[in-house]
Backbone atoms as SQL, in Angstrom:
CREATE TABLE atoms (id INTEGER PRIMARY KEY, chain TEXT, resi INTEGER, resn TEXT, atom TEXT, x REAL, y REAL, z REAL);
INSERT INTO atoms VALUES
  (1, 'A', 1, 'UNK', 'N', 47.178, 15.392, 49.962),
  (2, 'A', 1, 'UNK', 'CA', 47.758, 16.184, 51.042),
  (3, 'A', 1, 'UNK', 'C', 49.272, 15.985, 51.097),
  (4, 'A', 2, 'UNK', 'N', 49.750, 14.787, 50.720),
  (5, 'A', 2, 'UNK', 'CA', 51.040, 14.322, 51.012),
  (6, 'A', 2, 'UNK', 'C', 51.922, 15.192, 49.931),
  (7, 'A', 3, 'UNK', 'N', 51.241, 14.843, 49.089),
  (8, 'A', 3, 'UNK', 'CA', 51.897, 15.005, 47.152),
  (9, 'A', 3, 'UNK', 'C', 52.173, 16.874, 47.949),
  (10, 'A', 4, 'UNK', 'N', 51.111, 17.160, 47.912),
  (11, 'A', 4, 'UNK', 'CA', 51.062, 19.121, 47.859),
  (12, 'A', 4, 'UNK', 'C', 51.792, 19.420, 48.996),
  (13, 'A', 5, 'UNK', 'N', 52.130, 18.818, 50.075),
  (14, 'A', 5, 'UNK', 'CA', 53.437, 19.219, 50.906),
  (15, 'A', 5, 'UNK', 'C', 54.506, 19.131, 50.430),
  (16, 'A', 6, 'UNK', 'N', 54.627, 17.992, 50.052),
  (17, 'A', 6, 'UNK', 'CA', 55.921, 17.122, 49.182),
  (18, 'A', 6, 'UNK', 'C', 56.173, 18.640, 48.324),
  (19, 'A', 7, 'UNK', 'N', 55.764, 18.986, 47.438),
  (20, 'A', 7, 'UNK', 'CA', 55.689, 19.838, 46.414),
  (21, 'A', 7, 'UNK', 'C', 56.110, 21.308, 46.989),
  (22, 'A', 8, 'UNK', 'N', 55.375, 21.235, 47.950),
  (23, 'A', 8, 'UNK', 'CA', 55.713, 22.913, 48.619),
  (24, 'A', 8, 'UNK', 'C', 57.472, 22.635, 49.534),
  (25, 'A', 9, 'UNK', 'N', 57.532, 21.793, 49.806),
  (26, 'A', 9, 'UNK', 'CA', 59.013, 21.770, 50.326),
  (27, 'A', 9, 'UNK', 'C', 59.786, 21.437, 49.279),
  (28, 'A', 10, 'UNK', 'N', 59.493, 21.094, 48.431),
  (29, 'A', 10, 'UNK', 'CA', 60.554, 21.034, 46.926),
  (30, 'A', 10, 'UNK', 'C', 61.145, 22.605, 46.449),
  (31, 'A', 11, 'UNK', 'N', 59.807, 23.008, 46.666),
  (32, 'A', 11, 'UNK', 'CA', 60.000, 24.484, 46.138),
  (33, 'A', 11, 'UNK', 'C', 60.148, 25.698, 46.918),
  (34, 'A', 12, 'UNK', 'N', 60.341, 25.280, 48.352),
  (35, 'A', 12, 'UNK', 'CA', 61.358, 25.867, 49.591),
  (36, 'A', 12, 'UNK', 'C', 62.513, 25.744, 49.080),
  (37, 'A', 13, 'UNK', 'N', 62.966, 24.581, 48.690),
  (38, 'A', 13, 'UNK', 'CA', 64.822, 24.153, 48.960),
  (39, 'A', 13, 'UNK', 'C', 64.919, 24.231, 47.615),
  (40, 'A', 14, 'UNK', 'N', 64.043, 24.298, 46.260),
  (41, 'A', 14, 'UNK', 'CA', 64.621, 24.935, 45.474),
  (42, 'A', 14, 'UNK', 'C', 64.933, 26.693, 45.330),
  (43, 'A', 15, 'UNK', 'N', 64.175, 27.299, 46.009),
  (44, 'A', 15, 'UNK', 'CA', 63.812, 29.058, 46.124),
  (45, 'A', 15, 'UNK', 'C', 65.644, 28.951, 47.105),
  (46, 'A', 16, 'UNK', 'N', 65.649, 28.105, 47.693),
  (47, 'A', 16, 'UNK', 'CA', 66.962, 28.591, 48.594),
  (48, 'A', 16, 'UNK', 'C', 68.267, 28.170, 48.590),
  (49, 'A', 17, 'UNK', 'N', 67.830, 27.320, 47.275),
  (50, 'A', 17, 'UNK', 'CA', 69.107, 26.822, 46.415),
  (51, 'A', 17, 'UNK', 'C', 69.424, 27.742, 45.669),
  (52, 'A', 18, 'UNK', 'N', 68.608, 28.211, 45.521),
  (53, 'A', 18, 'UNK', 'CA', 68.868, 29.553, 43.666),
  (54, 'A', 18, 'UNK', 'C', 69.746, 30.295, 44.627),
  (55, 'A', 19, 'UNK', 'N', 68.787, 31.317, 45.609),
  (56, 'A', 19, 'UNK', 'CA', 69.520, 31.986, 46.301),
  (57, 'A', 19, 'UNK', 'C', 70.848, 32.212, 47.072),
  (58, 'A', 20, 'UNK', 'N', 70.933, 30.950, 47.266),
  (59, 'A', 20, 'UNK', 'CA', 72.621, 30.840, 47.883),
  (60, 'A', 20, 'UNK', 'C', 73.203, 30.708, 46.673),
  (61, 'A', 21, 'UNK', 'N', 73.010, 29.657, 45.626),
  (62, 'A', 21, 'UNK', 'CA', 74.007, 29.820, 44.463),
  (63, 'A', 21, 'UNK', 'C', 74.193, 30.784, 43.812),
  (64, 'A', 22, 'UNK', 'N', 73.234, 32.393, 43.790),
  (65, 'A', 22, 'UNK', 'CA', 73.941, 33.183, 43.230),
  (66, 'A', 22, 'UNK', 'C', 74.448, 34.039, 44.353),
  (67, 'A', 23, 'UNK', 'N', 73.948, 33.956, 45.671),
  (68, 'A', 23, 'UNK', 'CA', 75.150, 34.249, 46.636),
  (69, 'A', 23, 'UNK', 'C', 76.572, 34.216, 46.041),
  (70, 'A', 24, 'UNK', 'N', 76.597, 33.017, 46.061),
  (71, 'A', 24, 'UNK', 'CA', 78.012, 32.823, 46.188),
  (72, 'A', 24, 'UNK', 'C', 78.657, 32.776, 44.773),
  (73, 'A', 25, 'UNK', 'N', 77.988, 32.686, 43.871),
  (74, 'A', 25, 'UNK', 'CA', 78.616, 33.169, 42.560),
  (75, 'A', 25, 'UNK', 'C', 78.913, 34.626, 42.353),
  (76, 'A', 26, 'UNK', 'N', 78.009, 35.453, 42.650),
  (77, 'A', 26, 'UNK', 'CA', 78.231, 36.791, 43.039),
  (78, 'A', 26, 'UNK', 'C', 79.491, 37.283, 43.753),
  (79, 'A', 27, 'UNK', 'N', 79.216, 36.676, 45.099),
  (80, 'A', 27, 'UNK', 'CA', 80.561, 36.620, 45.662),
  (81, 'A', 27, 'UNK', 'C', 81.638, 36.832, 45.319),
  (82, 'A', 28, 'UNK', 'N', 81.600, 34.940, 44.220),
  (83, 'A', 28, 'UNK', 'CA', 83.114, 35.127, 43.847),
  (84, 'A', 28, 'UNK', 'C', 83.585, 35.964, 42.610),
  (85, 'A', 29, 'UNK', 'N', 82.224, 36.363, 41.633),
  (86, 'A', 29, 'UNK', 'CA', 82.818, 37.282, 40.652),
  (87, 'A', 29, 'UNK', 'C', 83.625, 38.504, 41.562),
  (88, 'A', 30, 'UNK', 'N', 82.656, 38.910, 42.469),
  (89, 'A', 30, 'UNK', 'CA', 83.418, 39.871, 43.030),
  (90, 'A', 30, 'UNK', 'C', 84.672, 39.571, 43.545),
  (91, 'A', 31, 'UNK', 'N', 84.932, 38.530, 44.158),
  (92, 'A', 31, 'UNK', 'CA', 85.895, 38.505, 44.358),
  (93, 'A', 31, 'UNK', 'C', 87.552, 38.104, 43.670),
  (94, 'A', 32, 'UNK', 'N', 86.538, 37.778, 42.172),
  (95, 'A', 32, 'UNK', 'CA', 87.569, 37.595, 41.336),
  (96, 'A', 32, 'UNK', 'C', 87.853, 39.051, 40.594),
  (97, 'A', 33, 'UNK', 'N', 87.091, 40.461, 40.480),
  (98, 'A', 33, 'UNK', 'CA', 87.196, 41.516, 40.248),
  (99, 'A', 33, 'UNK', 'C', 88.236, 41.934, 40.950),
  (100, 'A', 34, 'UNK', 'N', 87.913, 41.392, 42.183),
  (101, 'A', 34, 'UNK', 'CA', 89.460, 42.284, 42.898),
  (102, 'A', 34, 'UNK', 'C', 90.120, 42.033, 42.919),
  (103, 'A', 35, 'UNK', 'N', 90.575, 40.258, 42.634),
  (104, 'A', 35, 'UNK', 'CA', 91.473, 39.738, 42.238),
  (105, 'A', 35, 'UNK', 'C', 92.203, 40.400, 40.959),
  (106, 'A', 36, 'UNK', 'N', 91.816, 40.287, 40.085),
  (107, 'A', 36, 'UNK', 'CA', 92.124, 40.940, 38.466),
  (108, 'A', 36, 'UNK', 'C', 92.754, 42.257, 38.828),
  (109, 'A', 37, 'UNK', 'N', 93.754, 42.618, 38.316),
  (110, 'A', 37, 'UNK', 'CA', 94.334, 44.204, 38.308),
  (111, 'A', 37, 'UNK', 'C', 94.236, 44.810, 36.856),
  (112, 'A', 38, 'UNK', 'N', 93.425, 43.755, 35.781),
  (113, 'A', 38, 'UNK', 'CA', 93.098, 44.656, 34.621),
  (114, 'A', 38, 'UNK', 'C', 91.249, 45.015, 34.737),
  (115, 'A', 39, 'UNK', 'N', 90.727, 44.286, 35.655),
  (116, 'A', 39, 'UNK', 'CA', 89.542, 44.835, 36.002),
  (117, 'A', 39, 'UNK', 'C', 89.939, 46.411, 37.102),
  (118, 'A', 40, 'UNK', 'N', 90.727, 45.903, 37.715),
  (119, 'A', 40, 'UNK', 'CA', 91.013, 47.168, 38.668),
  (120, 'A', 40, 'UNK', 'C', 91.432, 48.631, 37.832),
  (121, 'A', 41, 'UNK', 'N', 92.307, 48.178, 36.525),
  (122, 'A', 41, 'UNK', 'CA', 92.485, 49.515, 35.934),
  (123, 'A', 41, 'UNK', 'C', 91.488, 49.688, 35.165),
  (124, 'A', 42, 'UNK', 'N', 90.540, 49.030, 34.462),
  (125, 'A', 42, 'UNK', 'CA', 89.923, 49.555, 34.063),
  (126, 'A', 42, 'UNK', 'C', 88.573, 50.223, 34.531),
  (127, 'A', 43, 'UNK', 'N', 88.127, 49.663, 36.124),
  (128, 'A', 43, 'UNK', 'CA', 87.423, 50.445, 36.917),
  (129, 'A', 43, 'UNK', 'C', 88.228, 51.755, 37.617),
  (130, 'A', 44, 'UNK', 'N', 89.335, 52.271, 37.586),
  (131, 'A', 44, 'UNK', 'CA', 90.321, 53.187, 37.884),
  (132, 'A', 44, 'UNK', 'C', 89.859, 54.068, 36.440),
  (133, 'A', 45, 'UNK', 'N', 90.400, 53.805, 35.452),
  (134, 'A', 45, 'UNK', 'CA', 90.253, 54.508, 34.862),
  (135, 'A', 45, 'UNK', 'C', 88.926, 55.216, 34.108),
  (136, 'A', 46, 'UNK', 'N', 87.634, 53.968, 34.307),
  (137, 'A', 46, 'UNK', 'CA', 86.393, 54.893, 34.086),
  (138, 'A', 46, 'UNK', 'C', 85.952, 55.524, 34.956),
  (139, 'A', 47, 'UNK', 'N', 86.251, 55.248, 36.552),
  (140, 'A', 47, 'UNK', 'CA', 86.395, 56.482, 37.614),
  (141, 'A', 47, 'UNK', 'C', 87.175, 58.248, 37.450),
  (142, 'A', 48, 'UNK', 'N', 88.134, 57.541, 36.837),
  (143, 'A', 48, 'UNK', 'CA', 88.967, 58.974, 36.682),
  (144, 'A', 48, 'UNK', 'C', 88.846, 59.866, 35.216),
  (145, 'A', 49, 'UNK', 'N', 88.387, 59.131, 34.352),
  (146, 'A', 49, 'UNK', 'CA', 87.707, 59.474, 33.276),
  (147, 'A', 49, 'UNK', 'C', 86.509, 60.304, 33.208),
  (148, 'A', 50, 'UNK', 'N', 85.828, 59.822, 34.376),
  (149, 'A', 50, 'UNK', 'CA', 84.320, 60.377, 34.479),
  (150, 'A', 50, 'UNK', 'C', 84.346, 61.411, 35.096),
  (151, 'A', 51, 'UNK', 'N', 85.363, 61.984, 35.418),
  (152, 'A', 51, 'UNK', 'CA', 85.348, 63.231, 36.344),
  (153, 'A', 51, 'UNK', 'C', 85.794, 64.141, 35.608);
């Protein structure tokens, strides 16, 4: 009983570890996209390209 709780809360706080870490990796790619102004032209220009 102990072990199979033990086990199921391991794999709570691992399920919500993943999840925040690609939170916030996500995040910061994005926020390193907008950082970048050669990501910016080149999302500019396959915008204006595509039209």
């Amino acid at each position: 009983m102990n072990s199979a709780f033990t086990k199921v809360s391991n794999f709570k706080v691992n399920r919500v570890s993943k999840i925040a870490i690609t939170l916030t990796s996500s995040t910061f790619f994005l926020f390193a996209l907008g950082q970048a102004p050669i990501f910016k032209n080149i999302l500019a220009g396959a915008f204006s390209c595509s039209g």
